[in-house]
Structures are given as structure tokens and as C-alpha cells.
C-alpha positions in Angstrom: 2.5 -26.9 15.1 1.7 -23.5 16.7 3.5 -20.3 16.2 3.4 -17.9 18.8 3.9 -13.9 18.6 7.2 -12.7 20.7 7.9 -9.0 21.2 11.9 -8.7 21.8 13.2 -6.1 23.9 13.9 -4.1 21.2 9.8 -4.0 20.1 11.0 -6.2 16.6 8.1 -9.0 17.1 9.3 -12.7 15.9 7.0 -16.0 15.6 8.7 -18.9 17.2 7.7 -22.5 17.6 6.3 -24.5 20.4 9.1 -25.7 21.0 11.1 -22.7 21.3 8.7 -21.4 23.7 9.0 -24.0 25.9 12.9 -23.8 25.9 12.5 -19.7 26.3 10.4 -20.3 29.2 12.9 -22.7 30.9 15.9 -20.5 30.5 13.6 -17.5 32.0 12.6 -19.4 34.8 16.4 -20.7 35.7 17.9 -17.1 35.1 17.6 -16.4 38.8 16.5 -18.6 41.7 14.0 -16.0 43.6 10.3 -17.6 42.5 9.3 -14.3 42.3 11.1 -12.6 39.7 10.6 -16.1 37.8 6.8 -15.8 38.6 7.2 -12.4 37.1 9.3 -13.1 33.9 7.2 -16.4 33.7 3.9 -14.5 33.7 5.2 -11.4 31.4 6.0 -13.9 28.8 3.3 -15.9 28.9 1.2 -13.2 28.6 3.3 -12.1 25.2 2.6 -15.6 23.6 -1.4 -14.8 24.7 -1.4 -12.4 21.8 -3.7 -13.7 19.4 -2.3 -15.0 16.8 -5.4 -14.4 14.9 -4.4 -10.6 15.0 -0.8 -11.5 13.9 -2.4 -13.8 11.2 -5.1 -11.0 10.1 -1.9 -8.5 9.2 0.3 -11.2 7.4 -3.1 -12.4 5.9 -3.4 -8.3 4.4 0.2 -8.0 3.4 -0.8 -11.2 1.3 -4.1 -9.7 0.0 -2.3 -6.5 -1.0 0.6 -8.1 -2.5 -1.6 -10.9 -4.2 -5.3 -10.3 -4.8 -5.6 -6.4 -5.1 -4.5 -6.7 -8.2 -8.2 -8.1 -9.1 -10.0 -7.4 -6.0 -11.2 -4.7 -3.8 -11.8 -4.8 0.1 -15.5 -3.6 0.0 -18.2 -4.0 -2.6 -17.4 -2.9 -6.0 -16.2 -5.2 -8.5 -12.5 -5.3 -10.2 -11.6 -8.0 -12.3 -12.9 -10.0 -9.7 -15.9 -9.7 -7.1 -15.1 -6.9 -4.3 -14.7 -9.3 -0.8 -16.7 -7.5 1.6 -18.4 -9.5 3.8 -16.9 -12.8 2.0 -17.0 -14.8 4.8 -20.5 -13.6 5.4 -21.3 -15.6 2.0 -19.2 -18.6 2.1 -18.5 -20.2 4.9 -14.7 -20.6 6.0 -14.1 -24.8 4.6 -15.6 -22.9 1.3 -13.1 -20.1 0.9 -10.0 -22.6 1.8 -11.0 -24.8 -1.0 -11.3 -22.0 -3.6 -8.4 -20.1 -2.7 -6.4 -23.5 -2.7 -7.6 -24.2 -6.2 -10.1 -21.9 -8.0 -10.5 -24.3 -11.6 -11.2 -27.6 -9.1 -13.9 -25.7 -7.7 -15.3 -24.0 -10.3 -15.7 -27.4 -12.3 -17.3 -29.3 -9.2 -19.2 -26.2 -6.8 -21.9 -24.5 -8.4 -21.5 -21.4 -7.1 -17.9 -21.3 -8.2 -19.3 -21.5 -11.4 -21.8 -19.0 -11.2 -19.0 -16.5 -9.8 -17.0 -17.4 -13.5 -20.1 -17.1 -15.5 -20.9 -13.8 -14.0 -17.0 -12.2 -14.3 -17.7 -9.6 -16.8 -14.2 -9.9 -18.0 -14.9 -13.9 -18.8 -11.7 -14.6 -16.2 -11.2 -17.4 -13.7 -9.2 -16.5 -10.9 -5.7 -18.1 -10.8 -3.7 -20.5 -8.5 -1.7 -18.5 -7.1 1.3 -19.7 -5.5 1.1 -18.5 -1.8 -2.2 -20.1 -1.9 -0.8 -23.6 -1.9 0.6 -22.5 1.9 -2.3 -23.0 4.6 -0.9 -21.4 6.8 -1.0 -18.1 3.9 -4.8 -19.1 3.2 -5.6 -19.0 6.3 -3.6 -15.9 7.0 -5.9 -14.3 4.0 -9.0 -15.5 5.1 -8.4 -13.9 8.6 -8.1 -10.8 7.4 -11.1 -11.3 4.7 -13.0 -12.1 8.1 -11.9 -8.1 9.2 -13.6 -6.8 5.9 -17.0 -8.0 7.1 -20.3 -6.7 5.4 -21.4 -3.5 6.9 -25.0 -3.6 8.7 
């Protein structure tokens, strides 16, 4: 299912379904019976649902970070409790970072480089499962904005 971005008239932004999209459209479209204004409305709301969701994902995905993983993490290079995650995604590749996020002891016992990140922890921790994480839609939020944090050249 696909959630698109909505800005109401009164600028609060809500994500709706498919299916509500499809039933806002309709009830846009029959609101008056010139094809022009329909056209119009048709094409202004349209274009709202062209937001990228990506850019909607990378802010829920940094509301998560701050709330979740700051706590052991930094958004650049230096170390906390855990590795700093700039340029992550530069490192792992995305099917990598899903996995470990979904369930950081699995990898660790079966990916070597998991277990090179735990050996190396100078605090001797393993990251948790954390909740959220369970939620694709909430890794992949995170790893959208880990994606913004990008090494610098």
C-alpha cells in the first residue's frame, strides 16, 4: 500500500491511502461540472500526492533517529556508544541496514561484519531491538534519512 503526502487547506499535511486518494479525486472531479475547474483541481492535487514521499519519509525517518538512536549514535563521524552513521549507506548497502536494524543479535551471530562492528564497540555493547524497528515502514523511514547523512567528499 502507498501513502501519499496531502497538504489541507489549512497547510496541516496528512498521509492518506490509495484508496483515499482515489475517492478524494472523484469527489474533486464531481464538485462542479465545468472540465476546467476539474482539470484544475484534478491537476493541483495530483501534483500534491507528487510530493515525494521519500522527503516525507526522510523527516519521519529523523524524528525516529532523534527519538531512538541518538541516544547511542551521532549523525557524522565520531563514535558514541555506538558507531557515528555518516555515510552509512555509503558502507552497507540498503537490504544490509534493513536486516540489522530489524534484528541486530541475528545479524551479528550470522554477518561478519556485524560482528566485527560488536567486537570493536569499545563499551563491549550490542545494539538493541528496538521496538519501532519491527515497523518497515519505520526502518525504512530511518534509513531514508541515514541516506541524507551521507559521507562528505
Amino acid at each position: 500500500m502507498s501513502l501519499y503526502l496531502i497538504r489541507r487547506p489549512n497547510f496541516e499535511f496528512n498521509w492518506i491511502s490509495d484508496s483515499d486518494r482515489l475517492e478524494l479525486v472523484e469527489k474533486l472531479t464531481s464538485l462542479r461540472g465545468d472540465q476546467m475547474f476539474n482539470k484544475l483541481i484534478l491537476g493541483f492535487v495530483l501534483s500534491i500526492f507528487a510530493v515525494s514521499t521519500a522527503s516525507a519519509d526522510v523527516a519521519a525517518g529523523k524524528k525516529i533517529f532523534d527519538q531512538s538512536c541518538t541516544y547511542c549514535h551521532k549523525s557524522d563521524y565520531d563514535d558514541k556508544f555506538g558507531p557515528g552513521l555518516a555515510g552509512v549507506t555509503d558502507r552497507r548497502d540498503i537490504e544490509w541496514i534493513d536486516k540489522f536494524l530489524e534484528n541486530p543479535a541475528e545479524m551479528i551471530k550470522s554477518d561478519e561484519y556485524a560482528q566485527t562492528l560488536k567486537e570493536g564497540n569499545d563499551y563491549n555493547l550490542t545494539m538493541p531491538a528496538l521496538p519501532e524497528m519491527k515497523d518497515p515502514a519505520k526502518r525504512q523511514a530511518v534509513i531514508e534519512y541515514l541516506k541524507t547523512i551521507e559521507s562528505i567528499d
